[in-house]
N, CA, C and O atoms as CSV, one atom per row, in Angstrom:
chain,resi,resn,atom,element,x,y,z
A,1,UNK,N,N,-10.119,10.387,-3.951
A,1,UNK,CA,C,-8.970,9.686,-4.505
A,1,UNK,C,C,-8.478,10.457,-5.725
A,1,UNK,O,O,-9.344,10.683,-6.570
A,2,UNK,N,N,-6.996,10.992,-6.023
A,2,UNK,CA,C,-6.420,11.601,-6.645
A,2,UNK,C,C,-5.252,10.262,-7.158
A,2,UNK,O,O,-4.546,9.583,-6.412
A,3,UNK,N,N,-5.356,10.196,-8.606
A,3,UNK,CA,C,-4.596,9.575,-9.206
A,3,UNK,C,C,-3.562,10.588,-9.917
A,3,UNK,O,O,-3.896,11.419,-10.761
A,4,UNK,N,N,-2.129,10.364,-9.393
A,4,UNK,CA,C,-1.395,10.891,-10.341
A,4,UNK,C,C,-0.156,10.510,-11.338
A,4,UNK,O,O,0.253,9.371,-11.116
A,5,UNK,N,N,0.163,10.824,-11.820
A,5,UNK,CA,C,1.431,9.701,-12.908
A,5,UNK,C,C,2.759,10.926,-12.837
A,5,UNK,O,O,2.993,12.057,-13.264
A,6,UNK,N,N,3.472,9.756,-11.923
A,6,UNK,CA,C,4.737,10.946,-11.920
A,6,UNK,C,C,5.907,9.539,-12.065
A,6,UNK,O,O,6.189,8.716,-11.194
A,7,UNK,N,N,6.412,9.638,-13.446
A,7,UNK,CA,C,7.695,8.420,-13.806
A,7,UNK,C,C,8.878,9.027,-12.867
A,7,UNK,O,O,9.727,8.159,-12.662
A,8,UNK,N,N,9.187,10.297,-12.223
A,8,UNK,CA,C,10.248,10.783,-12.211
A,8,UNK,C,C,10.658,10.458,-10.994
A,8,UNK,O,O,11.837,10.294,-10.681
A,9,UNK,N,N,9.245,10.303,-9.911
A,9,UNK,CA,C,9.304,9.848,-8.315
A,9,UNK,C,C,10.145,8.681,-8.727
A,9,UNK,O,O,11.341,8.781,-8.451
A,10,UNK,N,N,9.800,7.733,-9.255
A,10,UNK,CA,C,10.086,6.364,-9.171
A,10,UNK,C,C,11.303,5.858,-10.014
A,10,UNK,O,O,11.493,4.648,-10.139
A,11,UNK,N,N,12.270,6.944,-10.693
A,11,UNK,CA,C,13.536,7.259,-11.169
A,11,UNK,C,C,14.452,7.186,-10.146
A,11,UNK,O,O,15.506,6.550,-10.165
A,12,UNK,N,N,13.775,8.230,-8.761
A,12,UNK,CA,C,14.841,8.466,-7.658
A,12,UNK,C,C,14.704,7.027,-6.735
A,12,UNK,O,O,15.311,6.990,-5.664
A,13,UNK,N,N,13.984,5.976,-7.122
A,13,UNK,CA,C,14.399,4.785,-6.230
A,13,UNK,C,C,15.058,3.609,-7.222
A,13,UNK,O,O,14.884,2.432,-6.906
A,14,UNK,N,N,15.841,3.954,-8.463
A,14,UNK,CA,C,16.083,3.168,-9.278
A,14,UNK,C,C,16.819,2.044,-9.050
A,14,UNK,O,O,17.906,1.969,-8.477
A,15,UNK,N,N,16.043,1.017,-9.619
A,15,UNK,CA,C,15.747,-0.896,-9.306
A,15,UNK,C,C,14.588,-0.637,-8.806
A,15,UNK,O,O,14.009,-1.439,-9.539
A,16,UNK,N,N,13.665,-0.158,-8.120
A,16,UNK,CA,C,12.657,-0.289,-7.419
A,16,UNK,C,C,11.392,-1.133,-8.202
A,16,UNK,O,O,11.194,-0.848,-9.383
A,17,UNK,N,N,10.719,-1.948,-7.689
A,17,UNK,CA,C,9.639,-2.304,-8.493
A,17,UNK,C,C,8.936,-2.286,-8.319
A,17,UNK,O,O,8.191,-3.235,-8.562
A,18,UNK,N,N,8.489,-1.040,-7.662
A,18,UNK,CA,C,6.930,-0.450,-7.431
A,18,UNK,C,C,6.629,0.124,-8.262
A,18,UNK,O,O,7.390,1.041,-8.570
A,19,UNK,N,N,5.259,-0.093,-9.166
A,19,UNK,CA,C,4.584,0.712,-10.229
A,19,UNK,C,C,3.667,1.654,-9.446
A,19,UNK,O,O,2.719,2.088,-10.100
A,20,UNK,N,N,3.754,2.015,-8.303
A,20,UNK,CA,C,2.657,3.180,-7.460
A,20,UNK,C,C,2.445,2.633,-6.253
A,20,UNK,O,O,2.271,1.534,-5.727
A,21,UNK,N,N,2.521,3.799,-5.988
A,21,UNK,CA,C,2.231,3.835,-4.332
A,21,UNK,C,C,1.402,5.101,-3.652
A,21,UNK,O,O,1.410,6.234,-4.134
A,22,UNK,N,N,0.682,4.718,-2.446
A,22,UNK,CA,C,-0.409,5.933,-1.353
A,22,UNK,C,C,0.875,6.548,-0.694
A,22,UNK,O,O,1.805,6.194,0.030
A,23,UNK,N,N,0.396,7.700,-1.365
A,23,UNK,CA,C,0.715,8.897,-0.249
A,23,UNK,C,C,-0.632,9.593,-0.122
A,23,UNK,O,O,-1.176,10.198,-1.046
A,24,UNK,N,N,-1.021,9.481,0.861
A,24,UNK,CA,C,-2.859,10.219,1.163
A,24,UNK,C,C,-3.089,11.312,1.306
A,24,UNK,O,O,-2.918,11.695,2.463
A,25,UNK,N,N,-3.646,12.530,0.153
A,25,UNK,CA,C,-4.582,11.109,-0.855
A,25,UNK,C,C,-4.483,10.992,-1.672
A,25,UNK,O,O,-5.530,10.720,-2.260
A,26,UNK,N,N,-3.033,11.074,-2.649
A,26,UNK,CA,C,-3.158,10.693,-3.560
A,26,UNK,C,C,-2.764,8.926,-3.934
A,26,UNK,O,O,-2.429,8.126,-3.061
A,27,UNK,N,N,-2.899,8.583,-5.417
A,27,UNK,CA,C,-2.112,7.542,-5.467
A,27,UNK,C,C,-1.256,8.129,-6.372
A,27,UNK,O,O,-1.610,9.027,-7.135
A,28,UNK,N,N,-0.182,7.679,-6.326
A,28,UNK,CA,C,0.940,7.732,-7.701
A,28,UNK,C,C,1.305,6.955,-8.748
A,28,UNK,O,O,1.991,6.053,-8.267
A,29,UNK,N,N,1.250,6.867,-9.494
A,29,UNK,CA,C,1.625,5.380,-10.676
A,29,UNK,C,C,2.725,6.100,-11.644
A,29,UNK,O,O,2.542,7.115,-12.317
A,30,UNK,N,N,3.789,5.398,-11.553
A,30,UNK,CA,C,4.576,5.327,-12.630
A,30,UNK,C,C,4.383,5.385,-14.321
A,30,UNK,O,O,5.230,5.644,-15.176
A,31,UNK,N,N,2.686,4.983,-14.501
A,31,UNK,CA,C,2.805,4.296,-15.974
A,31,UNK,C,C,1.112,4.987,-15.895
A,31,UNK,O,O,0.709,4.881,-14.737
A,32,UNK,N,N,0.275,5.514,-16.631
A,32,UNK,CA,C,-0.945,5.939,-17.121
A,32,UNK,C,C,-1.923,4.670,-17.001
A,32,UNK,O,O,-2.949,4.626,-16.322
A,33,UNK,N,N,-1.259,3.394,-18.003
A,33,UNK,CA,C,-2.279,2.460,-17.977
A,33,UNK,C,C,-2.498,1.823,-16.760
A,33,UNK,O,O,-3.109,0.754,-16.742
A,34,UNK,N,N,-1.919,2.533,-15.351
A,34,UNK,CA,C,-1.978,1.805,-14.160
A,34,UNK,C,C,-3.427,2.506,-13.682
A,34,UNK,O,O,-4.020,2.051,-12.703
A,35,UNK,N,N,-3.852,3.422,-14.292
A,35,UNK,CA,C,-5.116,4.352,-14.234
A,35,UNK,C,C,-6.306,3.273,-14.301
A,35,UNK,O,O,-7.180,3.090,-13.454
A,36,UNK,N,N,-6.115,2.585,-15.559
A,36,UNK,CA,C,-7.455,1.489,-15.312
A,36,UNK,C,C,-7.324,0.304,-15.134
A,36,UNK,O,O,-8.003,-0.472,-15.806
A,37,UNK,N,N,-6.283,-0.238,-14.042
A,37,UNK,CA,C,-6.242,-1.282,-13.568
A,37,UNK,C,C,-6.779,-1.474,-12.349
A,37,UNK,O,O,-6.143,-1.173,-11.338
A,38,UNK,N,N,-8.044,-2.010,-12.295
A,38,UNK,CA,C,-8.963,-2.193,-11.330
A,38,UNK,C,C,-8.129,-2.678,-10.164
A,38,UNK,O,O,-7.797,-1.977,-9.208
A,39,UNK,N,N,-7.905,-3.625,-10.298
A,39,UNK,CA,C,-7.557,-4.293,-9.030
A,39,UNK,C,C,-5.627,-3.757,-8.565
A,39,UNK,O,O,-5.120,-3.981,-7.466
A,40,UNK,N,N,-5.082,-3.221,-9.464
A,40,UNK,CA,C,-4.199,-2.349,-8.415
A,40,UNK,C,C,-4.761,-1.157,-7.987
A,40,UNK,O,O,-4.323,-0.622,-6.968
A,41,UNK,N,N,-5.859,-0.562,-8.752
A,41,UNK,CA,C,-6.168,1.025,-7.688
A,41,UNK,C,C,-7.070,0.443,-6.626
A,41,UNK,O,O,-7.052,0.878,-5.474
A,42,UNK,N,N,-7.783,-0.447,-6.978
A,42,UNK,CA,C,-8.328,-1.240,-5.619
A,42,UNK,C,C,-7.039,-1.848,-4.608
A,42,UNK,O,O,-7.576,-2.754,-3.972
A,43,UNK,N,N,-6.039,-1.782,-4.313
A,43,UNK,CA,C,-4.997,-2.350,-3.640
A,43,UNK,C,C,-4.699,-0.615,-2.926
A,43,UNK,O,O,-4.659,-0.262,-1.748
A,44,UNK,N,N,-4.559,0.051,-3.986
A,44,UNK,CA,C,-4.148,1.060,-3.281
A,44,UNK,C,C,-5.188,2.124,-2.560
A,44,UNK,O,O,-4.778,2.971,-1.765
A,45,UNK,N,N,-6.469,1.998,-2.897
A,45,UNK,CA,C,-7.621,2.691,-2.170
A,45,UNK,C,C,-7.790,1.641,-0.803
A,45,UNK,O,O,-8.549,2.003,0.097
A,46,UNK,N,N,-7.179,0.549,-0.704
A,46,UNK,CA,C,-7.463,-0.135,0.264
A,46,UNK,C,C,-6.052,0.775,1.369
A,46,UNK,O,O,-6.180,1.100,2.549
A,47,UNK,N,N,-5.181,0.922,0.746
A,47,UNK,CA,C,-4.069,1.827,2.025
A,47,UNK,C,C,-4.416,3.089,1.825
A,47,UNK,O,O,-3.782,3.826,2.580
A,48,UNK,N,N,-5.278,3.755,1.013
A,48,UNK,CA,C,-5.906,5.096,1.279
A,48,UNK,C,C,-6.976,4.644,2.691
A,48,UNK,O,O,-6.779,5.392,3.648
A,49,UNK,N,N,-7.684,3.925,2.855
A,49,UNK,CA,C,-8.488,3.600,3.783
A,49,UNK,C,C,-7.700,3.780,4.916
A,49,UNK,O,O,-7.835,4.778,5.624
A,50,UNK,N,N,-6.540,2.530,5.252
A,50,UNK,CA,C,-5.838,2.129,6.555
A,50,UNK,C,C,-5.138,4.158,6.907
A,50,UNK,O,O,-5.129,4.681,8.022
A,51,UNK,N,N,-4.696,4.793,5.687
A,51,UNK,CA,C,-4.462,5.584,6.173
A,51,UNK,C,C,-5.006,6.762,7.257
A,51,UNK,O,O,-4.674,7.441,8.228
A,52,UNK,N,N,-6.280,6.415,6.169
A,52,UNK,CA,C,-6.963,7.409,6.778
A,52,UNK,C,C,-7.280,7.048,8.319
A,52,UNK,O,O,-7.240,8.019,9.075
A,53,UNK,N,N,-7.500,6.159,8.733
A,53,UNK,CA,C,-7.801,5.496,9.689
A,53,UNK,C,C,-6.722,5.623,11.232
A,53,UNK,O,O,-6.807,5.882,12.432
A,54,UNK,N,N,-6.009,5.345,10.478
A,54,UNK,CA,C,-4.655,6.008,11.408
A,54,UNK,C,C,-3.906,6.967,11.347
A,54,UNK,O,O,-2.745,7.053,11.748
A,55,UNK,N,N,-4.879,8.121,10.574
A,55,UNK,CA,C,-4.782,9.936,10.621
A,55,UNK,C,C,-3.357,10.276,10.467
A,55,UNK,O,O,-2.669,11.141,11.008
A,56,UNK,N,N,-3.005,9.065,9.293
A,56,UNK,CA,C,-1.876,9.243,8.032
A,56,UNK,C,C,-0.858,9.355,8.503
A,56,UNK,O,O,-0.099,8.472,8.101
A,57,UNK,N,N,-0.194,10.355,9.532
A,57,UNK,CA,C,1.206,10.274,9.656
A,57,UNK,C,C,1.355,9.345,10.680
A,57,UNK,O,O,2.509,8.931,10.569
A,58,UNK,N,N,0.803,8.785,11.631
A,58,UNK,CA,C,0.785,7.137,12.146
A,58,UNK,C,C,0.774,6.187,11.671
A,58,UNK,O,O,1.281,5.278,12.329
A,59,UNK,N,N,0.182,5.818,10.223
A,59,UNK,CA,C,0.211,4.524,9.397
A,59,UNK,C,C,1.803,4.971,9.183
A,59,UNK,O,O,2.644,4.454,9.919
A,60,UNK,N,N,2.153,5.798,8.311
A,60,UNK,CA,C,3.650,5.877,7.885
A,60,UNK,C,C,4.626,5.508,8.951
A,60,UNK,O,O,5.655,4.938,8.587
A,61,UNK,N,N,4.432,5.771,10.299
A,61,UNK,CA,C,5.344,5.272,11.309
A,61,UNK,C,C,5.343,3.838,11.467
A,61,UNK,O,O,6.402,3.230,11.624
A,62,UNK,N,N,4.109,3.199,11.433
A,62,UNK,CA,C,3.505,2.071,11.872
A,62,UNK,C,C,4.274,0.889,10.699
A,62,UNK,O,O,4.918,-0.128,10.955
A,63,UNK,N,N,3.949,1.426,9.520
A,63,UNK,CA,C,4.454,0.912,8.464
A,63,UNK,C,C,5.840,0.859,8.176
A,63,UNK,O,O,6.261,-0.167,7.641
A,64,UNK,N,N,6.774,1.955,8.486
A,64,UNK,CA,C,7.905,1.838,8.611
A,64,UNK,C,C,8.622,0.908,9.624
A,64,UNK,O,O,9.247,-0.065,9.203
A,65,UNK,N,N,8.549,1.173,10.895
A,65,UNK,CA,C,8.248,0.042,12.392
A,65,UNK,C,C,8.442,-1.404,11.826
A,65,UNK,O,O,9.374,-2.203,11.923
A,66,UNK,N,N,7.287,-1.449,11.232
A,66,UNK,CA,C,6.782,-2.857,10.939
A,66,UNK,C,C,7.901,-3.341,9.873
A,66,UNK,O,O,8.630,-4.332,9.915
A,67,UNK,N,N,7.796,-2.298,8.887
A,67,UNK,CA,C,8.933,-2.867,7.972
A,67,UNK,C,C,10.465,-3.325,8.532
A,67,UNK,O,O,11.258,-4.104,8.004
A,68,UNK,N,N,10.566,-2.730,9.510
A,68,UNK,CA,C,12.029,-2.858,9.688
A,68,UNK,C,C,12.146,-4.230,10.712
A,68,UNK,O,O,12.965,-5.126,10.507
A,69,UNK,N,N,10.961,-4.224,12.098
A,69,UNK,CA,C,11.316,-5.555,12.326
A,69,UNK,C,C,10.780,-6.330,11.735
A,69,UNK,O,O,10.593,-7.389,12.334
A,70,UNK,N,N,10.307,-6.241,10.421
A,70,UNK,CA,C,10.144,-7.813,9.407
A,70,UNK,C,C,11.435,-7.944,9.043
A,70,UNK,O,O,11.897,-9.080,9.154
A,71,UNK,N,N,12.346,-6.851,8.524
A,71,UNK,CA,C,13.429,-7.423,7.630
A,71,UNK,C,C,14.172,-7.655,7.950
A,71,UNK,O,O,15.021,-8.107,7.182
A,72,UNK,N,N,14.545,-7.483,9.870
A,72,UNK,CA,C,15.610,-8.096,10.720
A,72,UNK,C,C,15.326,-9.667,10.950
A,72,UNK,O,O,16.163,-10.570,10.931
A,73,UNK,N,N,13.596,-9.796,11.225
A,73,UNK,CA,C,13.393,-10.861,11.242
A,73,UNK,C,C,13.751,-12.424,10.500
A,73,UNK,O,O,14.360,-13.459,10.773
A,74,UNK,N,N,12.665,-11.635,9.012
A,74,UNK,CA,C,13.265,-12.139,7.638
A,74,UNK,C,C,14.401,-12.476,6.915
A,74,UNK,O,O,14.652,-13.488,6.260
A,75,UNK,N,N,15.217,-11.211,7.190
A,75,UNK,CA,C,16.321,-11.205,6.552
A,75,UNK,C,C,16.370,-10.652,4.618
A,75,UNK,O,O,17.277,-10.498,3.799
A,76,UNK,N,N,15.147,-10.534,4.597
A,76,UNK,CA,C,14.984,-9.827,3.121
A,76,UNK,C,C,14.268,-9.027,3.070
A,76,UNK,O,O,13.165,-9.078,3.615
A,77,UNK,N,N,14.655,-8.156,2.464
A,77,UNK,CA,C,13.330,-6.793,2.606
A,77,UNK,C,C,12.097,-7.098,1.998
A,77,UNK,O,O,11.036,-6.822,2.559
A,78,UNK,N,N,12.177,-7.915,0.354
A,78,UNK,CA,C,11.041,-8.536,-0.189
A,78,UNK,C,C,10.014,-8.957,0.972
A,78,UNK,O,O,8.902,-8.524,1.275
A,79,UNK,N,N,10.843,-9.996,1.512
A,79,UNK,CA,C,9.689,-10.649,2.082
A,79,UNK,C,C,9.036,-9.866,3.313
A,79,UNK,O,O,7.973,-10.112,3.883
A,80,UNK,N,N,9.979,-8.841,3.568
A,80,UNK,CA,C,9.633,-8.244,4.927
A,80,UNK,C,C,8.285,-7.332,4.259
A,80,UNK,O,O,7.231,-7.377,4.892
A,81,UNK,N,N,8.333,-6.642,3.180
A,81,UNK,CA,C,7.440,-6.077,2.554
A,81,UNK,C,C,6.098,-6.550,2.569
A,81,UNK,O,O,5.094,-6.019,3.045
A,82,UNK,N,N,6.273,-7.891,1.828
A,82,UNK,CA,C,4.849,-8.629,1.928
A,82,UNK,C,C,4.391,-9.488,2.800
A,82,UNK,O,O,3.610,-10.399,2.526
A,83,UNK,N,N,4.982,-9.176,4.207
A,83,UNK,CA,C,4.575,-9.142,5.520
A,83,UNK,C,C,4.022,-8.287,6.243
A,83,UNK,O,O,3.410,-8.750,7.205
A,84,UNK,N,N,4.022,-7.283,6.129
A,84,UNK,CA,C,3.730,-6.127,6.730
A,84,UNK,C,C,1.750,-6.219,6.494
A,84,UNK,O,O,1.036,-6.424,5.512
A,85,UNK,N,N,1.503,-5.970,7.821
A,85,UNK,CA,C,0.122,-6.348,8.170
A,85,UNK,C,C,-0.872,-5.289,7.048
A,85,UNK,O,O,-2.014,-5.610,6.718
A,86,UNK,N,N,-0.340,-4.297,6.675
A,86,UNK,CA,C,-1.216,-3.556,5.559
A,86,UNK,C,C,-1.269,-3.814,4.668
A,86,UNK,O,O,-2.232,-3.481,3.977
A,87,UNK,N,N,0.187,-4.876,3.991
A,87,UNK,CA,C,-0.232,-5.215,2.790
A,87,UNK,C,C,-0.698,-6.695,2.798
A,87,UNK,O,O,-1.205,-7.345,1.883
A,88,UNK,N,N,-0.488,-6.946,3.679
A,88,UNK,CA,C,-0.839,-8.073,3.481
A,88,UNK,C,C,-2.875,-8.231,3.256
A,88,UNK,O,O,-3.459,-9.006,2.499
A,89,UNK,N,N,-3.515,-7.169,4.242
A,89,UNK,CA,C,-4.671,-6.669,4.110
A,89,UNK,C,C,-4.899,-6.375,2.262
A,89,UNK,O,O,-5.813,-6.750,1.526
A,90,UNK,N,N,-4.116,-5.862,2.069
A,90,UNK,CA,C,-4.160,-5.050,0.319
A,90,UNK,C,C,-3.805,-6.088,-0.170
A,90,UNK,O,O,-4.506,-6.156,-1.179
A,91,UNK,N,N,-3.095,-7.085,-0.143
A,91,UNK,CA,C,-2.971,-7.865,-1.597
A,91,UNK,C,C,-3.812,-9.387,-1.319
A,91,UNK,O,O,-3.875,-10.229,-2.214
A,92,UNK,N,N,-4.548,-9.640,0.281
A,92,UNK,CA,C,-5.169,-10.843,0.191
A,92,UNK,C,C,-6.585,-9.543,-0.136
A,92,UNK,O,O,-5.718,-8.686,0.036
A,93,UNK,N,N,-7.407,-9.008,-0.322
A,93,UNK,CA,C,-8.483,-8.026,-0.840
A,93,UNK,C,C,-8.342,-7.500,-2.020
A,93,UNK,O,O,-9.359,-7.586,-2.708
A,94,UNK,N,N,-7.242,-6.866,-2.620
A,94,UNK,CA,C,-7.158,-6.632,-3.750
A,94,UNK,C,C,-7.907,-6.771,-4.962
A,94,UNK,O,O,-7.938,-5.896,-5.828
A,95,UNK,N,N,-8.605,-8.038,-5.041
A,95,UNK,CA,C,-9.365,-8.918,-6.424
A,95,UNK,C,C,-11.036,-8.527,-5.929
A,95,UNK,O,O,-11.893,-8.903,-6.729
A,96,UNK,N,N,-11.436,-7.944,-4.916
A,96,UNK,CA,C,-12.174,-7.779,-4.114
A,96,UNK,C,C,-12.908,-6.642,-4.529
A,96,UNK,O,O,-12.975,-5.722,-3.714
A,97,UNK,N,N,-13.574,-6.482,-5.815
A,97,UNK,CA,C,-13.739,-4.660,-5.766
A,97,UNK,C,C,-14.785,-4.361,-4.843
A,97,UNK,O,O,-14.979,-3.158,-4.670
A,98,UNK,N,N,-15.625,-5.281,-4.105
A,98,UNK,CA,C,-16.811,-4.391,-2.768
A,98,UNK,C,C,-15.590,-4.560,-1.740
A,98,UNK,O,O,-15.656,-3.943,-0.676
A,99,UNK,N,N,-14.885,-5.074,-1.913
A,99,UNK,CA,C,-14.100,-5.198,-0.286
A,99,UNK,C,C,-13.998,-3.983,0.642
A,99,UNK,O,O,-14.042,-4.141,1.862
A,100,UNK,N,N,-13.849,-2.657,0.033
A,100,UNK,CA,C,-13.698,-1.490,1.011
A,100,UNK,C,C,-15.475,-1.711,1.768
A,100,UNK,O,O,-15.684,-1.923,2.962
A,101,UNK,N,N,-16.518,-1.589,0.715
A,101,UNK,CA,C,-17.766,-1.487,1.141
A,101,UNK,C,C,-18.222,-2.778,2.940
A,101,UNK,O,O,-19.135,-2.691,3.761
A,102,UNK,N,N,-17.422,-3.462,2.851
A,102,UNK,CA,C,-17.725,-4.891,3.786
A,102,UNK,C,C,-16.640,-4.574,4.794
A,102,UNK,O,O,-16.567,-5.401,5.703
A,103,UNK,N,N,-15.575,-3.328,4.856
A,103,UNK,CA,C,-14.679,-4.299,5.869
A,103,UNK,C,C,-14.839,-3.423,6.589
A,103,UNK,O,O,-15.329,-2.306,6.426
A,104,UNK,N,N,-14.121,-4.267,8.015
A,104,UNK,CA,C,-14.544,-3.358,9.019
A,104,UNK,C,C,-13.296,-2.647,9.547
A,104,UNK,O,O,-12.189,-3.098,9.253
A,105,UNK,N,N,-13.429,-1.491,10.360
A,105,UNK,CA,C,-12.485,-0.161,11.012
A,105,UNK,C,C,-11.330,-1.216,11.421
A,105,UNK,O,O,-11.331,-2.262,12.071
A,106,UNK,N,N,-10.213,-0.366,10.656
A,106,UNK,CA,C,-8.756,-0.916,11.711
A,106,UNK,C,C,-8.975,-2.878,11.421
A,106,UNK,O,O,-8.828,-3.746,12.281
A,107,UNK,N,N,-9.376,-3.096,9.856
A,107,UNK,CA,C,-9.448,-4.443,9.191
A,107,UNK,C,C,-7.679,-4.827,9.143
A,107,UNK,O,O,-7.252,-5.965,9.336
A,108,UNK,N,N,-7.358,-4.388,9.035
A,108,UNK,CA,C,-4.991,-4.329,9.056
A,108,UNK,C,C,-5.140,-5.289,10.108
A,108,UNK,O,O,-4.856,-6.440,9.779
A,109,UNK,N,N,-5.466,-5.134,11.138
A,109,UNK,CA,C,-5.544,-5.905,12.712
A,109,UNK,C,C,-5.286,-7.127,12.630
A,109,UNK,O,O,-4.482,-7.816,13.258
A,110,UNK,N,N,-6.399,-7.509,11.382
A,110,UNK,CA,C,-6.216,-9.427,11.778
A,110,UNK,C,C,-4.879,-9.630,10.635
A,110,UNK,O,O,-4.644,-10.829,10.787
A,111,UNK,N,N,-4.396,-9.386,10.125
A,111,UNK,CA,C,-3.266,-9.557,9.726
A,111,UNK,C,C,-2.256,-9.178,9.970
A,111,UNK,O,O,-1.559,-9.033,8.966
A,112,UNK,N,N,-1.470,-8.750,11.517
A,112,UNK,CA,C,-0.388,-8.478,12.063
A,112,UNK,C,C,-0.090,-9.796,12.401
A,112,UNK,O,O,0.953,-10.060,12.998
């Protein structure tokens, strides 16, 4: 796991309100003190996992996919966001710091 702090990524999506995001393997954070916030780098080592798992440039398809028929569904991208079966994996685990240690292969599953 490679933590890196780049404010400038997150300039080019301006309004965006993501403080960091997996690109595998790194994570990215907008802000330094996102460095020792347990339970967001635990959110995001949890989609370093799913990535890896689906040998990275398949989660990104999968995830995109997913995003888009949530937000036709939905009708809001918000909510289509925190629908999407990976995060939803990452933010009900998140508070979880053994959670990577306990879960099991292709864990995303029960939350589609």
């Amino acid at each position: 796991m490679i933590i890196v702090v780049n404010r400038f990524l997150f300039r080019l999506w301006s309004g965006s309100k993501f403080s960091g995001l997996c690109l595998w393997p790194f994570i990215i954070v907008q802000d330094p003190e996102l460095k020792k916030d347990l339970v967001f780098i635990n959110h995001e080592r949890i989609h370093l996992r799913q990535q890896a798992e689906l040998l990275v440039l398949p989660f990104y398809l999968w995830y995109g996919l997913e995003f888009m028929i949530k937000w036709i569904w939905h009708k809001n991208a918000h909510r289509a966001y925190r629908n999407i079966s990976f995060e939803k994996e990452a933010y009900a685990n998140e508070k979880n710091l053994d959670f990577l240690g306990q879960r099991k292969f292709f864990g995303f599953w029960n939350y589609l």
